[in-house]
C-alpha positions in Angstrom: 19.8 -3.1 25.3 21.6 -0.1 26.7 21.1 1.5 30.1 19.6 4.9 29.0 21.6 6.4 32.3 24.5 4.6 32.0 24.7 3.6 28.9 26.0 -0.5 30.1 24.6 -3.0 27.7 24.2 -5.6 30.7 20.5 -5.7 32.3 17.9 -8.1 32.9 14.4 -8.4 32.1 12.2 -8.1 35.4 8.4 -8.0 33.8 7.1 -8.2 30.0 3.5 -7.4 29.2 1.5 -7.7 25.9 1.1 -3.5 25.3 -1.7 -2.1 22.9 -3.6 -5.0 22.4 -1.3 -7.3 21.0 0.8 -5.2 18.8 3.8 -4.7 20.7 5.4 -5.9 24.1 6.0 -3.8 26.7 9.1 -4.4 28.5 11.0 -3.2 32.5 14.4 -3.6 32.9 17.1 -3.4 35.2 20.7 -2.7 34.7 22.8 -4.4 36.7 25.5 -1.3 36.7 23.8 1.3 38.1 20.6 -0.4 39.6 18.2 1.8 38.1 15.1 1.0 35.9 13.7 1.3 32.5 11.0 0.7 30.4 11.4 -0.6 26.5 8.9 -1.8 24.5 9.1 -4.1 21.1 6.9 -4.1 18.4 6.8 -7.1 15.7 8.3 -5.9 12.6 6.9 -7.4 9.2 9.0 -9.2 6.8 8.0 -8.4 3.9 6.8 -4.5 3.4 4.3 -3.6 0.6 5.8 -0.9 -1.4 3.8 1.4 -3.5 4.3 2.6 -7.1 3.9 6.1 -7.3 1.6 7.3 -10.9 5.7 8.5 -12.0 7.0 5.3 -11.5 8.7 5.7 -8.2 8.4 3.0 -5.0 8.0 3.8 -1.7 6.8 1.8 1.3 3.3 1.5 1.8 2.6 3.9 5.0 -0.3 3.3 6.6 -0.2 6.7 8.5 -0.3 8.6 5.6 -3.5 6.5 4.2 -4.8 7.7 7.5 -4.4 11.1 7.6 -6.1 11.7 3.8 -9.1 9.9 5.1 -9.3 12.0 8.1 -9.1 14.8 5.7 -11.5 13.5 3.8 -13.9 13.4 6.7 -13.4 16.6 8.2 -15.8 16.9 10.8 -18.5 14.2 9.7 -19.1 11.9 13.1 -17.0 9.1 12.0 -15.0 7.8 15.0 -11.2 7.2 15.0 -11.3 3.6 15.5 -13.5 3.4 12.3 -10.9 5.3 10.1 -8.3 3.0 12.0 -10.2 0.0 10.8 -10.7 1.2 7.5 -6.9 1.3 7.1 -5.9 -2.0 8.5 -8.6 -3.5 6.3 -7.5 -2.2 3.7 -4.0 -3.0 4.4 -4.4 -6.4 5.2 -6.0 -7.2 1.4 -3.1 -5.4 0.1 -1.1 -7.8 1.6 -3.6 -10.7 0.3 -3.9 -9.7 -2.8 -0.3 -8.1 -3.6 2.9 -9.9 -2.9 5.5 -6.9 -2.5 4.2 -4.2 -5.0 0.7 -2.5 -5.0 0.0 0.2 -7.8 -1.1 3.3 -6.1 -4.4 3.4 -7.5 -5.3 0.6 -6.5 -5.1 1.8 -2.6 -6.8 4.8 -3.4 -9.9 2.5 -4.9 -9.9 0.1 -2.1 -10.6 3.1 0.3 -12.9 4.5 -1.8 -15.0 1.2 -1.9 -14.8 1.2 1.9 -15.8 4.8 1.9 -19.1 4.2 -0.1 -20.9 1.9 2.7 -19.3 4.2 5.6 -20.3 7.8 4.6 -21.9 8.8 0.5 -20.4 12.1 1.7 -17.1 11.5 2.6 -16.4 9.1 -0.1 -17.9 11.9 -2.6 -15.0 14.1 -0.6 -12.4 11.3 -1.2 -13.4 10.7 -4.5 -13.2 14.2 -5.9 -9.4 14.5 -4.6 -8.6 10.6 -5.8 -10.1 10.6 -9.1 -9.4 14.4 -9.9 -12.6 15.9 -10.6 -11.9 18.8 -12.7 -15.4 20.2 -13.1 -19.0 19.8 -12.0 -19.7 17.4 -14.6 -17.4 14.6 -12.7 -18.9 15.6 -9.6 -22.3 15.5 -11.1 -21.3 11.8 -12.8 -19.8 10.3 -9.8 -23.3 11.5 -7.6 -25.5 10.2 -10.3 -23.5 6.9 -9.8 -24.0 6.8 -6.1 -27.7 7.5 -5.7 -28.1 4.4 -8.4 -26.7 1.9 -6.1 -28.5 0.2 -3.5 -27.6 1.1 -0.2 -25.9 -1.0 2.0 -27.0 -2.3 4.7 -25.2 -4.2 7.5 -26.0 -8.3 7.6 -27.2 -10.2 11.0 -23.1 -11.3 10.7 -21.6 -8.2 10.7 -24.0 -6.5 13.7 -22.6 -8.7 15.9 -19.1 -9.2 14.9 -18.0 -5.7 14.2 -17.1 -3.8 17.6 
């Protein structure tokens, strides 16, 4: 690791903490140049990164972030809490990963939010929906409503009251 002041790659490690609840590792060091003190911190890189086929063929690598942010557009100012949509997104990430060794179809992470969306919030997954699925008139929105007041609700089990936070 280089010094940040004096830019030595000779320090030592005096304290390491688990940051951000497990995700990374926060780390002090010293240099042993100039004496002086500095803070890194390490997160655990995954081997093997989803990528994403793009509708025109192309791959990129899944980004989590940007799953994030259309879902927060999606919600606008409905009362859905931040660590929810943050949930969502690892959820959905994490059977991605399950179910998709190194290459997810793109429409297939826009229906596994949408799925989550339905038991969540009927009016931001009708917000999600009309962007992912391209309504193009009243009639789709019409269809897709008809659809959702059909279903059952869903309701929460004994299991899930007490495990989710």
């Amino acid at each position: 690791m280089l010094c940040p002041y004096c830019e030595r790659d000779d320090d030592r490690v005096i304290d390491s903490r688990a940051s951000d609840v497990g995700k990374s590792i926060r780390r002090r060091r010293e240099c042993q140049k100039c004496n002086r003190r500095f803070t890194t911190f390490e997160r655990v890189e995954k081997t093997s990164r989803l990528m994403v086929i793009k509708r025109d063929g192309t791959r990129v690598p899944f980004d989590p972030e940007k799953v994030l942010r259309g879902l927060q557009a999606a919600c606008g100012k409905r009362p859905i809490p931040e660590e929810q949509k943050i949930e969502l997104v690892r959820d959905v990430e994490e059977e991605l990963m399950q179910i998709f060794e190194r290459e997810v179809p793109s429409h297939e992470v826009g229906l596994r939010v949408a799925h989550q969306l339905k038991s969540i919030d009927p009016i931001v997954y009708i917000r999600y929906a009309s962007e992912y699925f391209d309504f193009q008139d009243l009639e789709d929105f019409s269809r897709e409503l008809s659809d959702l007041q059909d279903e059952p609700p869903v309701f929460p089990t004994q299991s899930d009251l007490f495990t989710k936070k």
